[in-house]
C-alpha positions in Angstrom: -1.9 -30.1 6.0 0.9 -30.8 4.1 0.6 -29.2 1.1 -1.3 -26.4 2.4 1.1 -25.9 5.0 4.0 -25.0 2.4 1.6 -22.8 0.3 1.0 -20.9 3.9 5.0 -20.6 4.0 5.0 -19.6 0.3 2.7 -16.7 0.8 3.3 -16.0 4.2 2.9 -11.7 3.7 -0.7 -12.7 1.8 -3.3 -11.3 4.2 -5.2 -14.9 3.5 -2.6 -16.7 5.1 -1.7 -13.5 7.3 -5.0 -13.4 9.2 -6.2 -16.7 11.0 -9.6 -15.9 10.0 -8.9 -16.3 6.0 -6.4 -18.7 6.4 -8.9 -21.0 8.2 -12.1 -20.4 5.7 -9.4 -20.9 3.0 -8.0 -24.2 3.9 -11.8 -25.5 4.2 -12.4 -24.0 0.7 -10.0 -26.9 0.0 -11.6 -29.8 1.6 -14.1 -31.3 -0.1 -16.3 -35.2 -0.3 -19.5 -36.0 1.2 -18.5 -37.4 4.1 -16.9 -33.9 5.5 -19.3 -31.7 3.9 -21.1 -31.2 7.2 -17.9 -31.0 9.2 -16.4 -28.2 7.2 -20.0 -25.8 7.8 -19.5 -26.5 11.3 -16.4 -25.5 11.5 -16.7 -22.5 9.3 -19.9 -21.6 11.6 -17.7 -22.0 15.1 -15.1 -19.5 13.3 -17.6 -17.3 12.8 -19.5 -17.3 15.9 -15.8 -17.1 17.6 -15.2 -14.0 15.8 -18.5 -12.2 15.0 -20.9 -13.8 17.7 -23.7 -15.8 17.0 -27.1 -14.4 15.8 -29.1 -17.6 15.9 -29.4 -17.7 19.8 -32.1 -15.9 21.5 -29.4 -14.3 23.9 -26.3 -12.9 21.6 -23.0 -14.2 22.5 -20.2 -11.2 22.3 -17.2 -12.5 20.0 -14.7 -14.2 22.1 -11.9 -13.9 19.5 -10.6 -11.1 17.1 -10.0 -12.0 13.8 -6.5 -11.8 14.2 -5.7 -14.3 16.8 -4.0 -17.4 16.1 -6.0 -19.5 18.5 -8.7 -20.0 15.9 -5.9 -21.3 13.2 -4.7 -23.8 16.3 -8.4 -24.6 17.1 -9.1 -25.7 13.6 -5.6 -27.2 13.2 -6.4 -29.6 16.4 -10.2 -30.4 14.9 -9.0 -31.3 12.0 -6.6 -33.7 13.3 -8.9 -35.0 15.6 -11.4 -35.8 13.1 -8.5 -38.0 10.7 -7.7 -39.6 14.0 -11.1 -40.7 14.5 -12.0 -41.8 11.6 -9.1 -43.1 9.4 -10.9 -45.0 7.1 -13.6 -42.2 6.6 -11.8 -39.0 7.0 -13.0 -38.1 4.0 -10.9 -35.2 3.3 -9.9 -35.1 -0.2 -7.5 -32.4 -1.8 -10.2 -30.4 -4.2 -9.0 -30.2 -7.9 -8.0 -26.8 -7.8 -4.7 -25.6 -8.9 
């Protein structure tokens, strides 16, 4: 996360980077390729179900997280590295060509 990671430092009083919540469905705005498409829904939906509770299940599960807390930044930080660890030579994650 590299590059992200000093745009987070750059912009650090931005309530996108601010709030784990944004930060999070930001830096996935960024990764793009076919082979992580379906990895980056998944992890936007377990953000959301960690902060807003599910809907699709027949019994609703409460929120375990508020939107503020930095476990769901470190949650996605670890997935993400543990995706590029298991699959090096189809990670798949590719900068999108926004500027």
């Amino acid at each position: 996360m590299g590059e992200f990671g000093l745009w987070r430092i750059c912009n650090l009083r931005n309530e996108a980077i601010a709030n784990p919540v944004q930060r999070t469905a930001l830096a996935l705005s960024y990764i793009e390729g076919s082979n992580v498409d379906d990895w980056v829904a998944q992890q936007s939906d377990k953000v959301g179900h960690k902060v807003y509770s599910d809907p699709n299940v027949q019994l609703p599960v409460p929120p375990i997280y508020a939107d503020a807390d930095e476990r769901i930044w470190n949650e996605f930080v670890g997935n993400s590295k543990e995706r590029l660890r298991k699959r090096p030579q189809q990670n798949g994650l590719t900068p999108s060509s926004r500027s």
